[in-house]
Every structure is written in C-alpha cells, then in structure tokens.
C-alpha positions in Angstrom: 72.0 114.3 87.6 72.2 112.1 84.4 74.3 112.4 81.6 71.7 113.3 79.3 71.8 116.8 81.3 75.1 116.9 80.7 75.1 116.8 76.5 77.6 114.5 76.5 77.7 111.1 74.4 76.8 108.4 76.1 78.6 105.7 75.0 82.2 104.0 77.0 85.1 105.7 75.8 83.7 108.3 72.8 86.7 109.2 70.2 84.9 112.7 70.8 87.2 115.6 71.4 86.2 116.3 75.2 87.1 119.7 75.2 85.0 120.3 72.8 82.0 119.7 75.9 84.5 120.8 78.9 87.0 123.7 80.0 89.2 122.5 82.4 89.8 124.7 85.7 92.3 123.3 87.3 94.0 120.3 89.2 92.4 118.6 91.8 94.9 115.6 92.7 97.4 113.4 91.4 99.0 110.3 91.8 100.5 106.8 90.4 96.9 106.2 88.5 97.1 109.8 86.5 95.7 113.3 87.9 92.0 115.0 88.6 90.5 118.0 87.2 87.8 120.0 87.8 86.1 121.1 84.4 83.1 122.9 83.5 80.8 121.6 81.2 80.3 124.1 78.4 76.7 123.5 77.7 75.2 123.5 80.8 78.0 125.2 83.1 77.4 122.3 85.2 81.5 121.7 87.1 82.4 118.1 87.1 85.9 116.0 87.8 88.0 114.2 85.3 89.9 111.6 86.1 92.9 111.7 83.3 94.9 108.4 82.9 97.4 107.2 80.6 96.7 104.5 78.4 100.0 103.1 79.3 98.1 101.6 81.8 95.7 99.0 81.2 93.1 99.8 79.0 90.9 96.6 79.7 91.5 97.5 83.7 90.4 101.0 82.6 87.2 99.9 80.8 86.2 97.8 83.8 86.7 100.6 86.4 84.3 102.2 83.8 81.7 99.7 83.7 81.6 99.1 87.2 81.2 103.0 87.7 78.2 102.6 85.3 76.2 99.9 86.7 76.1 102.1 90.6 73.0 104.0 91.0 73.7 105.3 94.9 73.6 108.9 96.5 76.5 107.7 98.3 78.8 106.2 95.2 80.2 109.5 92.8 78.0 109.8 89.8 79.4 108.5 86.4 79.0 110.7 83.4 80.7 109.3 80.2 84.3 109.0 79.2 86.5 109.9 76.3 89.8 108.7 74.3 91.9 111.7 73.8 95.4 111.2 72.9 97.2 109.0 74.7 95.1 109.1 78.0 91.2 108.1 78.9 89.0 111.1 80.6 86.3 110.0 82.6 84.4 112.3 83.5 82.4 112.0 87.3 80.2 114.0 89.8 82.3 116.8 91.0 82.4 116.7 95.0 83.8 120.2 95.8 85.5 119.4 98.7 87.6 117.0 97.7 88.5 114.0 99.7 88.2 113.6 103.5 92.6 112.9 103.5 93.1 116.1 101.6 90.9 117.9 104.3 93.0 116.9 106.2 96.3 117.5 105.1 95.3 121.2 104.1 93.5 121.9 107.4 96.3 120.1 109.2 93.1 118.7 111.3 92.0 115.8 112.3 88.2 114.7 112.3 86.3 115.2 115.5 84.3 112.2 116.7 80.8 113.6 115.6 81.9 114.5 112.2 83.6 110.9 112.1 80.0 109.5 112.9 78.4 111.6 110.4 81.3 110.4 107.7 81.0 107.0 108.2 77.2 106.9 108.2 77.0 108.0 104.4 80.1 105.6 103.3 78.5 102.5 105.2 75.3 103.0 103.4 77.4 103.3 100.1 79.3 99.8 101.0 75.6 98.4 101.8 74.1 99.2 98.6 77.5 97.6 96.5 77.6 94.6 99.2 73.8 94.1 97.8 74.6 94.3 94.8 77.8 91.7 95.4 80.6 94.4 94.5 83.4 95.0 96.6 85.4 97.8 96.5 88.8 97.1 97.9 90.5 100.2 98.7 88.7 101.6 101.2 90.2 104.7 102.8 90.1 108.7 103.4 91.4 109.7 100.4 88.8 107.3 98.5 86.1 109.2 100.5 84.9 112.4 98.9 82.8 115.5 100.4 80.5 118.0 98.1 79.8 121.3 99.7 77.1 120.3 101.8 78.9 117.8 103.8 77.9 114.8 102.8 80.0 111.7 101.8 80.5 109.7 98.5 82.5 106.6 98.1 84.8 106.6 94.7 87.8 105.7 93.0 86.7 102.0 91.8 89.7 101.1 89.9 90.2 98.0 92.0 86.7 97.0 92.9 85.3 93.6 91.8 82.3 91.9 91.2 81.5 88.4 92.7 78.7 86.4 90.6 77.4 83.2 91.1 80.5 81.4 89.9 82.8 83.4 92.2 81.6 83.1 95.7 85.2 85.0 97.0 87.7 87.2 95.6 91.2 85.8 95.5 93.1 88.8 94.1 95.4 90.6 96.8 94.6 93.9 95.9 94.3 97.4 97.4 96.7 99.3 99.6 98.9 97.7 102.0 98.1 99.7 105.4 94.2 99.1 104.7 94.0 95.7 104.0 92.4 93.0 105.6 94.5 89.7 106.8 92.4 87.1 104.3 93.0 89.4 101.3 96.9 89.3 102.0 96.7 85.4 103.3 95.1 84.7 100.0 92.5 82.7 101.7 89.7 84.3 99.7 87.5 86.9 101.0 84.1 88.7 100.5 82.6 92.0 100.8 84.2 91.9 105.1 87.1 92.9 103.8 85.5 96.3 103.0 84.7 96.5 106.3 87.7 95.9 107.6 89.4 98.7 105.2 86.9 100.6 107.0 87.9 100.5 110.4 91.3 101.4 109.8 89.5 104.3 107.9 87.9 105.5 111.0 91.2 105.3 112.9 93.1 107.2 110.2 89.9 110.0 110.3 90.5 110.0 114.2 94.5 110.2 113.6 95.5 111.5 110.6 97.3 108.3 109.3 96.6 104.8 109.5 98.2 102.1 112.2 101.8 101.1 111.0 102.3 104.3 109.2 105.7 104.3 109.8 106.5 101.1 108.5 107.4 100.4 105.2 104.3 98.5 103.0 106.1 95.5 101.9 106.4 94.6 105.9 103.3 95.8 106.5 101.6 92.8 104.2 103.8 90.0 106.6 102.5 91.8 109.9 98.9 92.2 109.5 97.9 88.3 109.1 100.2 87.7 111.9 97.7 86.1 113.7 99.9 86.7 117.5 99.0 90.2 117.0 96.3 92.1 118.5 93.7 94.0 116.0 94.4 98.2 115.7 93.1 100.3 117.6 93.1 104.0 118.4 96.3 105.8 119.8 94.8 106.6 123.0 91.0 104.9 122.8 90.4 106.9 126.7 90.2 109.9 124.6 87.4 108.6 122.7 84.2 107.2 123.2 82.9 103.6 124.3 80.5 103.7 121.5 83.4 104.7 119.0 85.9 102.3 120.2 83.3 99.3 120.2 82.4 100.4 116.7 86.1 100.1 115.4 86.9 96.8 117.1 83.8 95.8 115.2 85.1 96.2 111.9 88.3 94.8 112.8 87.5 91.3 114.3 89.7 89.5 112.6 87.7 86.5 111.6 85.7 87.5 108.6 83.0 85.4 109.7 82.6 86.6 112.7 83.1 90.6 111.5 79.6 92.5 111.1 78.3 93.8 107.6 77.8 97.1 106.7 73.8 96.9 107.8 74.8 95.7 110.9 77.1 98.7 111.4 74.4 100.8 110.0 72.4 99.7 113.7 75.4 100.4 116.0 74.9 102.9 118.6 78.0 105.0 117.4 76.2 105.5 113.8 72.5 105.9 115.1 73.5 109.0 116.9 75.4 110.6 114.1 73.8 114.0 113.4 73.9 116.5 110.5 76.1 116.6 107.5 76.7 120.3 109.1 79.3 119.2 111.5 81.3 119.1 107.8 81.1 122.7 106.8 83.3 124.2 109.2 86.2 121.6 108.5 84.9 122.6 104.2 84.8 126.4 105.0 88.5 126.3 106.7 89.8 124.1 103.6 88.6 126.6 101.4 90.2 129.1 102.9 93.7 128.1 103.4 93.0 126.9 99.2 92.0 130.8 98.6 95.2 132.0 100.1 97.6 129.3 98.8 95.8 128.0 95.5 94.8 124.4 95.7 98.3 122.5 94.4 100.5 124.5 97.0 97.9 123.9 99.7 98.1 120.1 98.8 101.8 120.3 98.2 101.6 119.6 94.9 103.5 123.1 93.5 106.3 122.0 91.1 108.9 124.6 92.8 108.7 122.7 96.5 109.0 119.1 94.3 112.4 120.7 92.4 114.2 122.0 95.6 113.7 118.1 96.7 114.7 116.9 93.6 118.0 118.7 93.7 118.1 117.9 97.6 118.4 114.1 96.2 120.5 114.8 93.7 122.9 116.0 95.8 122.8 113.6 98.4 123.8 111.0 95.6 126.5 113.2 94.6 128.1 113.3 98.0 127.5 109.9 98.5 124.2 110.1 100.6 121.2 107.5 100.2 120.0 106.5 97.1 116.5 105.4 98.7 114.9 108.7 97.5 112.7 110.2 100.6 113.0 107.1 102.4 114.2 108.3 106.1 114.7 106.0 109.4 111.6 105.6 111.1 110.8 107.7 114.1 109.0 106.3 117.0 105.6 104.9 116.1 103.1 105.6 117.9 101.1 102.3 117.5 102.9 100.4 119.9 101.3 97.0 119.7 103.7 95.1 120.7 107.6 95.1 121.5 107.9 94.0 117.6 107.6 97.2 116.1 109.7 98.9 118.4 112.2 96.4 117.7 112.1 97.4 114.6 111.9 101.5 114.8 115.5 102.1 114.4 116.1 100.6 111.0 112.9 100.4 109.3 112.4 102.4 106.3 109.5 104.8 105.7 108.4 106.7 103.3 107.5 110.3 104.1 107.2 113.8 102.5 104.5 112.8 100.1 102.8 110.3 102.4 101.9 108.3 99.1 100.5 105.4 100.3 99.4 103.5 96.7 96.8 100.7 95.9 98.7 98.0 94.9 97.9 94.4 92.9 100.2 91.8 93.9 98.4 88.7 91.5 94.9 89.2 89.4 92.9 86.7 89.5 89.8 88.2 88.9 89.0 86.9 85.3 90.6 83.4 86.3 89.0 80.8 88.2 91.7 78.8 88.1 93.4 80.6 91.3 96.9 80.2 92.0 97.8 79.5 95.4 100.8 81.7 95.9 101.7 85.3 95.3 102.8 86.6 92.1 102.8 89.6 90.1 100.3 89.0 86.5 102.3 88.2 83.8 99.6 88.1 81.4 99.3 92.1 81.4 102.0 94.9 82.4 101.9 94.8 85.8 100.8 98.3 88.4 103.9 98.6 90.4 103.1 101.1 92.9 104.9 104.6 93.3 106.6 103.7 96.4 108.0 100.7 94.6 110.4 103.2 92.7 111.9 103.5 95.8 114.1 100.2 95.3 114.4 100.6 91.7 118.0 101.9 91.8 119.4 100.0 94.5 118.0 96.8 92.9 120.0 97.9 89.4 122.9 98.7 90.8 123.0 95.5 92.6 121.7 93.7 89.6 124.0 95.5 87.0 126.3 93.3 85.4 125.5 90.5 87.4 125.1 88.0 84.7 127.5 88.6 82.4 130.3 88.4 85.1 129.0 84.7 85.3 128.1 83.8 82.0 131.7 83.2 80.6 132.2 80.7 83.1 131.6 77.0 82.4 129.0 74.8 83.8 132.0 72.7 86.4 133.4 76.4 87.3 129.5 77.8 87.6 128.9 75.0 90.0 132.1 75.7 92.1 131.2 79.1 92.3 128.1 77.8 94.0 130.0 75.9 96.8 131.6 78.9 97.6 128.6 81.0 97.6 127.4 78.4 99.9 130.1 78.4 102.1 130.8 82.1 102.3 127.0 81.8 103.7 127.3 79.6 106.1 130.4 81.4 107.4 128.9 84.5 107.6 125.8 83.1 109.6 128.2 81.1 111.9 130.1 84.5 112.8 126.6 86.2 113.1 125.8 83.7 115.6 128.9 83.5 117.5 128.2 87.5 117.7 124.7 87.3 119.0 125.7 84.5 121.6 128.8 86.6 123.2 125.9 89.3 123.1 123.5 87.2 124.5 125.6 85.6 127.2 126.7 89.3 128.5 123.0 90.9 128.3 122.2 87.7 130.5 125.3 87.9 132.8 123.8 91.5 133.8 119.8 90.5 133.9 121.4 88.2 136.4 122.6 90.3 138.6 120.2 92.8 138.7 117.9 90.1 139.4 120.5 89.2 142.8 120.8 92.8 143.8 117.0 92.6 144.1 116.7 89.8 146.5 119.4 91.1 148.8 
C-alpha cells in the first residue's frame, strides 16, 4: 500500500486539514507521547492509525521520527502514509494493524503468549530488526507494546520516536535512551553501543511475551538503570525456565549475553533452532479472535482501562488520601514480592521499594541526546538545549520534590555570606551525627544478629 492509494499529499507535515481525507473512529491507545486513532480514509475507505501528538513536544524530534518512518520499506516495519499540522498537534498517519499491540493483547485477554505463538512473534520482529540493522538504524525501544499484530497474525515493528541512525561518522550511539526495564547495560553505562542493544531489548521482550511483564517489574525505573549494568549480576531469565523449552531458553540467554560483542545479531537469531521451527501466523488468531471479543462486549478504552469514569474514582481515591494525610506518591504502592529473584538484593529491597502499578506505564525515557552531537559528554545529563521528555512516571516525585523544595531558598537567601557558611558547618555536623547514630544502631544490630547466628551454629555441633 502506498500513499498515492491513499489520496493524500505527500509531503512531511501538510498544513492540509486531515479530516478533510479521514473520519476518525475511535481511540486506540494513549500515553505520555499523545494518543492513537483509528480513522478511515474517506476516499478510498481504506482504515489506517493516527498517531496525534502535541507540538508541545519537540517538533524537530517529531520530524525525525517522521523521516526515519519514511526511509523503511519492510513488511515487518508499519507502513508510513503522510502527516499533517492541525492545530496544535502533528497527525501522522500509519498502516493500521487491527489488533493492536502484542502488550494490549495481553492486558485485554489477561493471557500470556504460548511458546509457539512467541516463536512465530519473534520470527517477523527479528526480520524487521535485520532489515534496519542493514540499513544501520536502531530502534531503541524494543518491547510488546512497540510490537503490533494486523488481523492475520503477523507482526510489525513501530513506534520509532527514539530510533537512530548510525552513518559513517557515528560508528555507536551514545544517547541513553529507551525504557528503563528494556534496556541494555552499554546504553545505560554510556559506553556506546550498536544495533546489540536491540537485541538485547529483545530478549527481555520474549520474557515479558512468556510473562506478562518484564524482569524487575516491581522495582521502580530510576533503580532499575543502577541494577542492570551491575555487572555481579546474573542476566534475566524466565520465572520458571523448566516450564519452557531448551530451545526457548538458549534463544533468550542469546540475546542477553551481556557483552555486546559477544551477543548474536538478528541474522544469527534468524538461524536458531527456536525460530526455524516457528510455524504459522495462525497460532495468532485465536489470541486476535478472544481480544476482539472481550473489545465487542466492553468497547476498546474500557477493555484497555482507558474509560475516564474508572480514572475519576482513582482520582478522588488520591485526593482523599492527601486529604487525610495518606501518600502523596500518587499510585505508587510498596512492592510485593517479585518474582525474579536473582539474587538476595532484590529481596532486600521488596519491602520498601516503590512501584508503580494500576496503569503499568512503563515510558521510553531520554536521559542525555547526543544524537546530533559528536562531541559526547561523558556523564548523564538531561538536554538542555531542547525541553526535555520527562517521562509519565516521573510525575510521580513531582510533589514531593516541591514541597521539599518550596521555600527553600528564600529561607537562606537573607542570610550573609559568614552566616551562610556557618549554616554549612552545621549542616555538616548534623550529618555526620546522624550517620554516627545510624551506625551505632546497625552495630548493636549487628552484634545481636551475630550473638544468635552463633549459637545456632553451637547447638548444631552438640
């Protein structure tokens, strides 16, 4: 299908009226980048998606997501069809894939994917990532909900408003980009990285296809980022990998060795056993047909969770939490058990750690651009030449961090610079007092939790 057939202009961003071409249907999705619809082109009846987002966001970000979606000429990478200014937001309009993504599938089914149909998946989305990799794009934000299905089953990779393009000049990507649960340790260690970190993205893919969610679900992003290069841990794997094949489980430990150099490409994975045996795009329908049902009963934005009257009730929930003096974290909740238990660090960790759930939002997230720069920084900063993309679950510390930071500097700035400085010894010695107590605490703890090791240890003997 080309955009000819569709009648539209052909041109990036026309100052055309779009709905003079399309009649939006209805909503597919939403989130921190703008919403989806499904719209019918007038002309030729032909349905399609539009992605709508505000041009409050970055319009030369916007125009390169474009461009990139241009230059890909791939069955397995969603069709571009032309775009339009309208207002104060961009449409760009795309091939429409009916069943939406492989994570709303999910969510509305309440299913996971089977093994076969996981196969069958990941054969069509490495085949996309082998035609960008050849033509040196990377896409960056590899993960189910990034993964789309038409009605026949088969697979498309989209949503490219991250991905880059390495030229000559630019041998490996510097920016740390995508979304925190998916990404690979050299794109958070800033060490640069290639087209493997795709790959990587991928594998957790496969385990959140098998599970539902990715590893470290439960734990909130910004630790995420400091765990995942931690080079003393062990790579993910699946839950309970005796439930699964050997072929399945070699397959992910593939894509997540954890040396780039060493990690396959997406041709290589194209030869390995587990995607060789993959069989038809049919294994999807069933999984389509149920999805389409539960949307039939429920309508699509109640079935996805999306209805406005559920999102009030929790609004008001919130509200009066604050009222009577609950959390101000929004739908942050403790953590409950994970089920990823790596390593005694998590659980460590489980009682006080901070997740977000409800919405299950996890967002792509830019922590320094560097993309148009070759002079790369070497440390981790947010890009101050543009308005930074803080993502949604950012929000989440928003309050807290103004009603810490309320007021702050005017209670100093009367001060002189002698008094200033004084206030800093004591700020300094407050510090240290408070760490001395901590540590007289932990000892006495320590000592006692010893004492008792002890003599369990003696009662054993005897």
């Amino acid at each position: 299908m080309t955009t000819k057939k569709l009648n539209i202009p052909d041109e990036i961003m026309s100052k055309k009226d779009p709905e003079q071409y399309f009649q939006i249907v209805e909503k597919l999705g939403e989130g921190s980048y703008g919403s989806v619809w499904k719209a019918i082109n007038k002309a030729t009846g032909i349905p399609v998606a539009i992605k709508r987002v505000s041009i409050d966001n970055d319009l030369e970000d916007m125009k390169k997501e474009i461009n990139f979606m241009k230059q890909c000429k791939s069955q397995h990478i969603v069709t571009y069809h032309g775009s339009f200014k309208k207002d104060n937001e961009i449409w760009i309009v795309m091939e429409y894939c009916g069943a939406g993504s492989v994570c709303d599938a999910m969510k509305i089914t309440g299913k996971t994917l089977s093994e076969e149909q996981i196969a069958v998946v990941s054969k069509d989305c490495l085949q996309g990532l082998a035609y960008l990799h050849s033509v040196r794009k990377i896409h960056r934000d590899i993960k189910a909900g990034n993964i789309l299905l038409n009605n026949n089953g088969e697979s498309k990779l989209a949503d490219f408003g991250v991905s880059g393009q390495l030229d000559g000049s630019i041998v490996k990507a510097q920016t740390v980009i995508g979304t925190p649960f998916w990404m690979a340790p050299e794109v958070i260690q800033e060490v640069g990285y290639d087209y493997k970190a795709d790959i990587w993205s991928f594998g957790i893919t496969c385990i959140e296809m098998a599970e539902s969610k990715p590893p470290l679900f439960n734990v909130h992003p910004m630790r995420v980022i400091f765990m995942i290069p931690n080079p003393s841990r062990p790579p993910p794997k699946l839950t309970e990998p005796e439930k699964w094949s050997d072929e399945f489980n070699d397959f992910i430990a593939l894509c997540l060795t954890r040396k780039p150099e060493q990690r396959p490409t997406a041709v290589d994975l194209l030869k390995h056993p587990f995607i060789t045996r993959a069989k038809s795009h049919s294994l999807l329908i069933p999984l389509i047909d149920e999805q389409d049902q539960i949307i039939g009963e429920k309508g699509r934005e109640a079935a996805l969770g999306l209805d406005t009257k559920e999102d009030d009730e929790e609004e008001e929930e919130e509200e009066d939490d604050e009222e009577s003096g609950g959390s101000d974290q929004g739908t942050m909740r403790p953590a409950r058990r994970n089920n990823h238990n790596d390593d005694d660090e998590e659980e460590q960790y489980d009682s006080g750690t901070m997740v977000i759930t409800e919405n299950n939002n996890y967002d792509t997230m830019v922590v320094n651009n560097d993309d148009d720069n070759n002079d790369i920084s070497a440390t981790m900063k947010m890009n101050s030449s543009k308005k930074p993309f803080v993502p949604a679950y950012m929000s989440q510390f928003a309050k807290q961090e103004n009603n810490s930071n309320s007021g702050t500097n005017s209670k100093y700035s009367g001060l002189s610079l002698e008094d200033l400085q004084k206030k800093l010894e004591e700020i300094e010695l407050d510090k240290d007092q408070k760490i001395k107590e901590i540590m007289e605490k932990y000892n006495i703890a320590k000592q006692s939790l010893s004492s008792v090791i002890d003599e369990k240890k003696s009662s054993l003997v005897r």
